[in-house]
C-alpha positions in Angstrom: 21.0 31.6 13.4 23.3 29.5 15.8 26.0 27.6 14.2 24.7 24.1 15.9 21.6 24.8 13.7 23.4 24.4 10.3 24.5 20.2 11.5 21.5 17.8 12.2 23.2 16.9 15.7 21.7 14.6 18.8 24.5 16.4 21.3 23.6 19.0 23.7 25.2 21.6 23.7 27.7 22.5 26.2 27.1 25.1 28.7 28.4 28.7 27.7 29.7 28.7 31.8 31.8 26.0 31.5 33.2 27.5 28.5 36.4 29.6 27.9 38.1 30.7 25.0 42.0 29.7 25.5 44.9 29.7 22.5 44.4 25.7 22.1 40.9 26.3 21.0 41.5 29.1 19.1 44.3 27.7 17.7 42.1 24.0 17.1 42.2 22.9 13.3 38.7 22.4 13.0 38.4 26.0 14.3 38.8 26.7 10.7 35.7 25.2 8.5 32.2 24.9 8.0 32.6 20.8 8.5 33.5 21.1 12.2 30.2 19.6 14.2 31.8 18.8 17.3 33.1 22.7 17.3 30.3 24.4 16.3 27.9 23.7 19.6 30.5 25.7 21.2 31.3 28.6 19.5 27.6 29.2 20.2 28.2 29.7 23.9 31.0 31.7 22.9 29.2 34.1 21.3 27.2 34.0 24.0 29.8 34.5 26.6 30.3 38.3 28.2 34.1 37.1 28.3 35.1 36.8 24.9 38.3 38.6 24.3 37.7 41.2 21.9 40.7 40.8 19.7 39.3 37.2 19.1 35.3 37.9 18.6 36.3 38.7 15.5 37.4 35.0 14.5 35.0 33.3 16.5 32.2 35.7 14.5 33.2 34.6 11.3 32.8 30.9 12.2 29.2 31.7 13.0 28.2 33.0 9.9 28.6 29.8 7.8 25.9 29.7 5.4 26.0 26.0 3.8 27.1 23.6 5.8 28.0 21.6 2.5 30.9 24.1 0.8 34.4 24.4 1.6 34.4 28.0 2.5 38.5 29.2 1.7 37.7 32.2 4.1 37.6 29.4 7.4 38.5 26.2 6.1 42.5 25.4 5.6 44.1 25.1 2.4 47.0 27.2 1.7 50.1 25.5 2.2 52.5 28.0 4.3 55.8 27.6 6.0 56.4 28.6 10.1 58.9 30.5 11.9 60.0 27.0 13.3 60.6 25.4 9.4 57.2 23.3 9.9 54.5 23.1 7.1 50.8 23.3 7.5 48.0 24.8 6.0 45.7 27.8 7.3 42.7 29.3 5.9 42.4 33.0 4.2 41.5 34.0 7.5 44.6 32.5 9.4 46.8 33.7 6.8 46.2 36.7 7.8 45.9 36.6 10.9 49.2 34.4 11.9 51.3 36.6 9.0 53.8 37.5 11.4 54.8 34.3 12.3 54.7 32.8 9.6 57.2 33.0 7.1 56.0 32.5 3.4 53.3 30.9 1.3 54.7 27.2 0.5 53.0 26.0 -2.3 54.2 23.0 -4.7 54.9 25.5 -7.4 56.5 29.0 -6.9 53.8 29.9 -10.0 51.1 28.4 -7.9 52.5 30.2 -4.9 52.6 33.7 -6.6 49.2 33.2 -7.6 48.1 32.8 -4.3 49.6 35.7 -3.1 48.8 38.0 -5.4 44.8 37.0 -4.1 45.5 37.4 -0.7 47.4 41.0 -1.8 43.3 41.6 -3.7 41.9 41.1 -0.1 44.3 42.7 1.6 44.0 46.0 -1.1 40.3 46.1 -0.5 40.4 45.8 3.3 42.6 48.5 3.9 41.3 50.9 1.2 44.2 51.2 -1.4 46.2 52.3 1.1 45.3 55.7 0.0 48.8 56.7 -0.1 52.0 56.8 1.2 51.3 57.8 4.8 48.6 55.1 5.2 51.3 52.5 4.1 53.7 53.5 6.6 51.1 53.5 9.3 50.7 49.8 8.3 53.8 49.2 8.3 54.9 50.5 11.7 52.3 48.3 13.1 52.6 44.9 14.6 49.9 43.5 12.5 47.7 43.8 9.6 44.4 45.5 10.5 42.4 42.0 11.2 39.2 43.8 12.3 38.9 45.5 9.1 40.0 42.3 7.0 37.3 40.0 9.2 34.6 42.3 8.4 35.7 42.5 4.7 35.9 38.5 4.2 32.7 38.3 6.0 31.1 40.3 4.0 32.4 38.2 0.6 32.6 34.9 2.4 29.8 33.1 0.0 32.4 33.7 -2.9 34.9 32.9 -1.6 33.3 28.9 -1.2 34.2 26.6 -3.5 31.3 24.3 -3.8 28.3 27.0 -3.7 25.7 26.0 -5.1 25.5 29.1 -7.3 28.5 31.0 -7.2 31.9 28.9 -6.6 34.7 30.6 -6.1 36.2 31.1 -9.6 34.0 29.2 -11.1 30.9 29.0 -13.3 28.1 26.8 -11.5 26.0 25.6 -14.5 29.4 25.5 -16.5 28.7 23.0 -19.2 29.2 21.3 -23.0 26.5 20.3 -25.6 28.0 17.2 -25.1 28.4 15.0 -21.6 31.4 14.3 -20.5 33.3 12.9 -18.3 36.1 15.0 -17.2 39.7 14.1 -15.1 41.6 16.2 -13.3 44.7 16.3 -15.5 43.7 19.4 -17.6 43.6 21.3 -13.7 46.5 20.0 -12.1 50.0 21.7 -13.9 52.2 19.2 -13.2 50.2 16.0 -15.2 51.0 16.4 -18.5 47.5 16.1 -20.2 47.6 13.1 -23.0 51.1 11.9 -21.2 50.3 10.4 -17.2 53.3 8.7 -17.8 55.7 12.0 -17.6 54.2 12.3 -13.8 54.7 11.1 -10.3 50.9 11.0 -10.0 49.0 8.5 -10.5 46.4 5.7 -9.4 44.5 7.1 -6.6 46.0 10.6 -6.9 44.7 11.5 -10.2 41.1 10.0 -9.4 40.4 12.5 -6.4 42.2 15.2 -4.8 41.2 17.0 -2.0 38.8 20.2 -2.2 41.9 22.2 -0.2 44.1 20.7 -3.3 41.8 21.3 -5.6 41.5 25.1 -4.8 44.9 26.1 -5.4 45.5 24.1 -8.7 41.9 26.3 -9.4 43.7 29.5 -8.6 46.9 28.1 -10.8 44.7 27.6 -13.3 43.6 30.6 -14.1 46.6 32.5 -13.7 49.0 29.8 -15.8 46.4 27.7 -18.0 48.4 26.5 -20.9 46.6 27.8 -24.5 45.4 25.3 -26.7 41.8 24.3 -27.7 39.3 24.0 -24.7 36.0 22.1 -24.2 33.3 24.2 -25.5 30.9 25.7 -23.4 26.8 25.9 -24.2 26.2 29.9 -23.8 29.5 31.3 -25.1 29.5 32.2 -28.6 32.8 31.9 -29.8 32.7 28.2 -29.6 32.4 26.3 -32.9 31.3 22.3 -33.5 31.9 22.0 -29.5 35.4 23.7 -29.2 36.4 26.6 -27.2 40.0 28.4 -29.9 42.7 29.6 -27.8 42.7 32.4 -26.6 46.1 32.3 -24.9 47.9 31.3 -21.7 46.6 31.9 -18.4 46.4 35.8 -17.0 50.2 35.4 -15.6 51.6 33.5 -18.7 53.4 36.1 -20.0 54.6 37.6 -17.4 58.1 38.1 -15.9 56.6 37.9 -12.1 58.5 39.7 -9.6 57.8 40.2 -5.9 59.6 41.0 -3.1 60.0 38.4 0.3 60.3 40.0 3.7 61.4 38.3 6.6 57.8 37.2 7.6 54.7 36.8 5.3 53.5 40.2 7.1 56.3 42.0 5.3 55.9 40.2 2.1 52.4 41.8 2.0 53.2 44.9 2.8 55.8 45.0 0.9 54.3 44.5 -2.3 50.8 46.5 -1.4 51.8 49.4 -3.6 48.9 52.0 -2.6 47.0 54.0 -4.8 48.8 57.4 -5.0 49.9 59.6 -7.7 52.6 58.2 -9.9 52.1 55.1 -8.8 48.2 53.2 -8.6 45.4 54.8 -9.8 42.1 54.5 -8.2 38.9 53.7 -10.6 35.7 52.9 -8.8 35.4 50.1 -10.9 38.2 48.6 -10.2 36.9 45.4 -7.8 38.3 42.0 -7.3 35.8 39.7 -9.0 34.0 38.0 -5.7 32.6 41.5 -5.6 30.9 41.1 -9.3 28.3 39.4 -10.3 28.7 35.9 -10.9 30.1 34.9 -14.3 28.5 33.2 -16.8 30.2 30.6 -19.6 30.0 33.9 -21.7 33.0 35.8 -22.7 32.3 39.2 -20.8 32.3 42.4 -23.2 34.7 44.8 -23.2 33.2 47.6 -22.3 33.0 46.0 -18.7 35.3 44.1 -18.1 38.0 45.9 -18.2 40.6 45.4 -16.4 40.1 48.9 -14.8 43.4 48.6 -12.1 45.6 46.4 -9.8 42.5 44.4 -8.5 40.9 43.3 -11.6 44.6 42.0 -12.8 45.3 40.1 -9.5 41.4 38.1 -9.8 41.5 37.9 -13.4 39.0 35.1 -15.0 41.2 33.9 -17.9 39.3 30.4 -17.8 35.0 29.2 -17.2 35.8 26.4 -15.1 33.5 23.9 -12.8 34.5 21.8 -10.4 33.0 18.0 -9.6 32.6 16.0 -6.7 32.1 17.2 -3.3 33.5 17.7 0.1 35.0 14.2 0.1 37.0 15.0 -3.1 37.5 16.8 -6.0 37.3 14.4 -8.9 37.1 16.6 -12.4 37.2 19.8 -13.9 35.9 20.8 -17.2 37.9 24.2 -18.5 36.8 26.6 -20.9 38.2 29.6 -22.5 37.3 32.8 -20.5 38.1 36.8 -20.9 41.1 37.6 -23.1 43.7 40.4 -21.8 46.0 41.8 -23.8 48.9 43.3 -21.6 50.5 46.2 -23.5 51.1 49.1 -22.1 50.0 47.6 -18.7 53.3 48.8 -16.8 51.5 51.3 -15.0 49.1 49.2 -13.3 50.6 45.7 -13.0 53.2 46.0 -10.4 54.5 42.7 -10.3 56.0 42.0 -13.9 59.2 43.1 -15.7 58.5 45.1 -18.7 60.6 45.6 -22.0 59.5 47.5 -25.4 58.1 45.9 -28.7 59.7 46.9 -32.0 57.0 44.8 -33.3 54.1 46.6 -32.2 56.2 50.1 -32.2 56.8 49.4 -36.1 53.0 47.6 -36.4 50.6 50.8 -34.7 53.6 53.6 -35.5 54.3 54.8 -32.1 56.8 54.8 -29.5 57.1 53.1 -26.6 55.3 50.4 -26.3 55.6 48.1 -23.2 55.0 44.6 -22.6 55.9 41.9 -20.3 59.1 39.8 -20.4 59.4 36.4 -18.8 62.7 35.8 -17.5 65.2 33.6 -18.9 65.3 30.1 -18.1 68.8 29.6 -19.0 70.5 31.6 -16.8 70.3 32.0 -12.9 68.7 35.5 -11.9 72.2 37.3 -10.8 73.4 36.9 -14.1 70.4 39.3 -15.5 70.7 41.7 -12.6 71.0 44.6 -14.8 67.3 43.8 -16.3 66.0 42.9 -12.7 66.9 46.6 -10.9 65.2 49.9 -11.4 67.1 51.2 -14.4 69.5 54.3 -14.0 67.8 58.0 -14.9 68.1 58.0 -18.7 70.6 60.6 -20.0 68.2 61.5 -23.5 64.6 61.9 -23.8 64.5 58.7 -25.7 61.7 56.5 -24.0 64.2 53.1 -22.0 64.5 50.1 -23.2 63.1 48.2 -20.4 61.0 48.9 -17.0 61.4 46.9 -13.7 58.5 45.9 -11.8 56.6 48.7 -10.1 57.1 46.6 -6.6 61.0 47.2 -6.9 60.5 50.9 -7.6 57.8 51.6 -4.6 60.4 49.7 -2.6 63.4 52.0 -3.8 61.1 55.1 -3.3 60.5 53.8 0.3 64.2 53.4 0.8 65.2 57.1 -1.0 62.8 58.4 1.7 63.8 56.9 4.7 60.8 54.9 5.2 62.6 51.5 5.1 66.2 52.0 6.8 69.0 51.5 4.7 70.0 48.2 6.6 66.9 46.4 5.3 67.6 42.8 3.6 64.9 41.8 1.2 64.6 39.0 -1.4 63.7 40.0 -5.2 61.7 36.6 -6.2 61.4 35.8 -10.2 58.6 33.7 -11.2 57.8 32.8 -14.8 56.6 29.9 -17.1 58.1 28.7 -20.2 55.3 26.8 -22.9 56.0 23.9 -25.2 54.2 23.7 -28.5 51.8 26.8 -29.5 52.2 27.5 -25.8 49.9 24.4 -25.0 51.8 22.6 -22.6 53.9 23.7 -19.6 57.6 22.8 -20.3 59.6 24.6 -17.3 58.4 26.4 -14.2 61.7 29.1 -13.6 61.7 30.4 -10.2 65.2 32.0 -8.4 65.4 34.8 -5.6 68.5 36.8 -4.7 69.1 38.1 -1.1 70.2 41.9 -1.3 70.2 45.4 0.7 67.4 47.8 -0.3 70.6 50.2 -1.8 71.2 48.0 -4.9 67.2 48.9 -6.0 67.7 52.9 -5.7 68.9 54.1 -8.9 71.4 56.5 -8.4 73.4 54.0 -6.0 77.1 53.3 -5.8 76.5 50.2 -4.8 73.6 48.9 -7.3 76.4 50.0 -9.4 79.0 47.9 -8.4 76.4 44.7 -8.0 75.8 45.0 -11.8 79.0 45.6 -12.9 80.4 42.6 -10.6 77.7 40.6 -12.2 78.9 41.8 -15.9 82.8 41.1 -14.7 81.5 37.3 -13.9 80.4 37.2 -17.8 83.3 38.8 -19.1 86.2 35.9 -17.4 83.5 33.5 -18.5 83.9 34.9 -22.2 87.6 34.3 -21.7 87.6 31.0 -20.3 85.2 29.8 -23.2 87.6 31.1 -25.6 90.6 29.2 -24.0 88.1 26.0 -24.5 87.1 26.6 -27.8 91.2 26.9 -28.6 92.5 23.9 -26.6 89.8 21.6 -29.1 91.3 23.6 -32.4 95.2 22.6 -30.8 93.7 19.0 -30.5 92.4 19.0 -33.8 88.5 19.1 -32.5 85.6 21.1 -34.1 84.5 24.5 -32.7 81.3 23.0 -31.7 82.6 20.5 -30.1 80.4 21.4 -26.8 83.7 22.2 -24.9 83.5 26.0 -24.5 79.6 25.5 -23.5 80.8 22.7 -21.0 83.4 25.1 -19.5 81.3 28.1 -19.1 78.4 25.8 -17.0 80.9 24.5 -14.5 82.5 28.4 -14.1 78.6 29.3 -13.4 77.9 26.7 -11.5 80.9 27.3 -9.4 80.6 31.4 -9.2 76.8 30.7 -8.5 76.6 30.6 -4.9 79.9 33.3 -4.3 78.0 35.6 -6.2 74.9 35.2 -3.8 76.7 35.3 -0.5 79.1 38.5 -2.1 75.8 40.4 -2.7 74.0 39.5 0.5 77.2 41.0 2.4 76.8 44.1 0.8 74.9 46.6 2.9 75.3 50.8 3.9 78.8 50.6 5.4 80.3 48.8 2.2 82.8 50.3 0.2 81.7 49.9 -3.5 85.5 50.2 -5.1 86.8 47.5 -2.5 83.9 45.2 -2.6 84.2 44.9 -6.6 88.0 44.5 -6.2 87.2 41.6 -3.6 84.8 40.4 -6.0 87.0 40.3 -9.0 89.7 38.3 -7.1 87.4 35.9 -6.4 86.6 35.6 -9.5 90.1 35.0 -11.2 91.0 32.3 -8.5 87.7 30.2 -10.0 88.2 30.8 -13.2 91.8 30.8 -13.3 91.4 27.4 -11.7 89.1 26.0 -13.9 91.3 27.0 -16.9 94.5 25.7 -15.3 92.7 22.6 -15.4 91.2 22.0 -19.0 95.5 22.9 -20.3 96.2 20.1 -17.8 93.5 17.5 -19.2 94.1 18.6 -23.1 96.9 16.0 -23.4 100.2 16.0 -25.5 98.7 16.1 -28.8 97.0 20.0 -28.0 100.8 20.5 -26.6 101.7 20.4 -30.0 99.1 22.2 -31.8 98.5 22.6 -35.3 98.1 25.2 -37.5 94.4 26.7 -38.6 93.2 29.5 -41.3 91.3 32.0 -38.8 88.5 34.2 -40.0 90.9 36.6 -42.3 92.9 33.9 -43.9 95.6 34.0 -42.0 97.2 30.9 -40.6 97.3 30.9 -36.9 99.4 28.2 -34.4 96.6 26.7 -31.5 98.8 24.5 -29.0 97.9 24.4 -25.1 100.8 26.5 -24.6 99.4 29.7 -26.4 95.9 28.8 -25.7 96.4 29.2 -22.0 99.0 32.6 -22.6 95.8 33.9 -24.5 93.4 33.2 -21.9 95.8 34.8 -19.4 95.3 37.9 -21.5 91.7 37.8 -22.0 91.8 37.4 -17.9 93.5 40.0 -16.9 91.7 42.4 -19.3 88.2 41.3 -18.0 89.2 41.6 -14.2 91.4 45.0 -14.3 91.2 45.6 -10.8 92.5 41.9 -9.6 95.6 41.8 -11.8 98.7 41.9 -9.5 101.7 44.1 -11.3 103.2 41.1 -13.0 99.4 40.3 -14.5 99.0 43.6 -16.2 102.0 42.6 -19.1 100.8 42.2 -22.4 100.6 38.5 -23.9 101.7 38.7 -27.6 99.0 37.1 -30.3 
């Protein structure tokens, strides 16, 4: 079939002659679609033209294979938001993504969640197109190479390209086609797009127009988002799946990624980001099951829940395509104008260290206690309240433990592929890369979204190998910040008991966020310096100084604001009974102390005397 024959069109074609294929047409935004008419008559003479580059056939192949001329195929058609080399933002298709990866550098979605999803689908194509890798040699080869292997990944989104359209007739793209209630409805879009409150429009920037259609590129990723970070909560019903009762779909939990601690690495281009966190399947790291497919390659899904003897999830692949939700789609290629949601395959995630790579893991004392066995892993979303430097210690590949007792925590498997790669010389030891946490904090019974948390830290690959120096002196510089922090808090907390104030006053917690705030973006642009030549012992040192000077500053200035009446103090019972003198004066002598004992190696000789109680 020709590719003119899928539009009802009174043009005639061009000649193929006349014809060549030059980077403005390949390059041509409606190069990328089913919907392009006027483009269509000639990639027909360009299939037909002897001259065709071959590194290009591949592209101009894949347009001609369009099968309805009505869907919004995500394989051709543009709608994932990325960032250029230049600072620009557009949108490219599954196919450009790939294809342009090394000049573009990252996935720029409105969300960080919404962009991690994304990823982790392109990292499911990009898994099944080049065969694992198969192991550790394969990934190098892929790595050395100027780009990803795009005749392999044409021929593989070919093969899938009608699941991967999102208004098939039969089988949309993570969606159920005949996906309905007992009852009709009418159905919004504010239970599919994340950041509309659902029940509370007025919590939102969008509104009017924008929550009455969205376009089909739109509507695709907050599809994606949806079933990775679907709030819990009771869901409309759907006719064919069992466990609904009087029209309601019981929670079955948050979206696939919910409860995760999401961790992925960012390269320098979106080329390295891929490659960086394809961990292949190899011994000790992925294993390969047969089954183990992303779900385009299934059959269709029905409203049903699927049973658990096969659904798994079986690896990687399964995890990063996961159907958490039944959802369908309305409207059409002119706009997306509803989306009814239904509850879809549960997953419970413990012991799932070993094949999701892109989480951070701790053990359950819980479930330990609950099924009488030791360890047991499951995820750990990051903490919101604290930027990611602070928790470095629970972000790096832990040390070698010293006893056979199973650790405490594990870091995600992409950090400790990339410290293997590192340990080996496969990445040199001069290589920057940027640790990216993701996670999602839930309201109320984990049905609403309350806080997106998303922070990156630029460091060398050193600080993620184990036995390092200077991963050692990273996390204790980051454990030195905490410690003057603890010491400025106190000298807070004791300036309001001199002025007569309650402990929880606020003060301390006041203090402590301007110290973090402040030692915030040092600590970022200390680590980044750190590299192969650096000194461990002298970095720390610097880093200490630097330190004291902001908190030392900070303190000097809450003695100076607490006024004449802290001067002269009063007296207070402490904890034992005894009575203890608070003024500014001995509040600030204190603090010196606690200082100088959290930074030993920035006290000067005439900072290491001891400051009597």
């Amino acid at each position: 079939m020709k590719v003119s024959d899928l539009y009802e069109m009174d043009e005639t074609p061009p000649d193929a002659g006349n014809v060549t294929m030059n980077s403005d047409l390949a390059d041509h935004p409606s190069k990328e679609g089913s919907g392009g008419r006027a483009i269509a008559s000639v990639l027909d003479c360009l299939m037909s033209s002897s001259s065709l580059e071959e590194d290009t056939k591949w592209r101009v192949e894949a347009l001609a294979t369009v099968s309805n001329p009505n869907g919004f195929t995500l394989t051709n058609e543009a709608w994932i938001p990325v960032l250029d080399a230049s600072g620009k933002s557009r949108e490219v298709s599954l196919r450009g993504l790939f294809e342009q990866a090394g000049d573009i550098r990252a996935i720029a979605c409105e969300l960080p969640t919404q962009t991690f999803a994304l990823l982790r689908l392109a990292l499911a194509i990009l898994h099944r197109s080049t065969g694992g890798p198969p192991g550790e040699a394969a990934w190098q080869t892929l790595w050395r190479d100027r780009g990803l292997p795009l005749k392999d990944l044409g021929d593989y989104l070919d093969e899938f390209q009608d699941r991967f359209d999102l208004l098939h007739p039969k089988q949309p793209f993570y969606q159920v086609a005949d996906l309905r209630a007992e009852k009709d409805n009418t159905y919004g879009l504010e239970r599919l797009i994340a950041d509309v409150p659902n029940g509370m429009p007025f919590l939102t920037t969008r509104a009017g127009n924008g929550m009455e259609s969205i376009s089909p590129a739109e509507a695709a990723r907050w599809l994606v988002h949806c079933q990775a970070f679907d709030p819990a909560g009771i869901k409309t019903g759907a006719v064919g799946d069992s466990r609904v009762k009087k029209g309601k779909g019981y929670s079955i939990g948050v979206g696939t990624l919910g409860n995760l601690g999401g961790v992925y690495l960012e390269g320098a281009t979106l080329r390295e980001t891929l490659l960086l966190n394809l961990v292949p399947f190899a011994p000790n790291w992925q294993r390969a099951d047969e089954r183990d497919v992303p779900v385009w390659e299934r059959e269709a899904q029905t409203a049903a829940e699927e049973s658990e003897t096969t659904r798994g999830p079986y690896g990687l692949l399964s995890l990063y395509t996961w159907q958490s939700r039944r959802i369908r789609l309305f409207g059409d290629l002119n706009g997306i104008t509803g989306a009814m949601i239904a509850i879809g395959d549960r997953l419970d995630w413990q012991d799932r260290h070993l094949t999701e790579p892109m989480s951070v893991w701790g053990r359950s004392a819980p479930r330990e206690k609950e099924q009488k066995r030791t360890p047991i892993y499951l995820p750990r979303p990051h903490d919101h309240t604290r930027a990611l430097w602070r928790g470095l210690q629970t972000l790096l590949p832990p040390p070698t433990p010293s006893t056979s007792e199973p650790p405490q925590r594990q870091s995600a498997m992409v950090l400790q592929w990339l410290a293997r790669l590192t340990r080996d010389g496969n990445i040199g030891q001069d290589f920057q890369v940027r640790p990216r946490a993701v996670s999602v904090a839930y309201g109320t019974q984990q049905a609403v979204i309350d806080e997106v948390f998303s922070d990156t830290l630029t460091m060398n690959v050193l600080l993620l190998v184990e036995d390092s120096p200077l991963r050692t002196a990273a996390v204790d510089a980051a454990a030195d910040a905490e410690a003057a922090v603890r010491a400025l808090r106190g000298l807070a907390t004791n300036l309001v008991r001199a002025a007569g104030g309650s402990d929880d006053s606020g003060e301390a917690d006041r203090a402590a966020e301007q110290a973090y705030a402040v030692l915030d973006q040092v600590f970022r642009n200390w680590l980044a310096r750190l590299g192969p030549e650096s000194d461990p012992s002298t970095e720390r040192t610097a880093w200490q100084r630097g330190v004291r000077r902001v908190v030392h500053r900070i303190g000097r200035e809450l003695v100076e604001a607490s006024g004449p009446v802290a001067w002269v103090g009063r007296t207070k019972l402490d904890r034992n009974g005894r009575e203890i003198h608070y003024s500014s004066f001995q509040a600030e002598a204190w603090f010196r102390r606690d200082l100088a004992k959290a930074l030993t190696l920035a006290n000067d000789s005439n900072e290491n005397q001891e400051v009597p109680a």
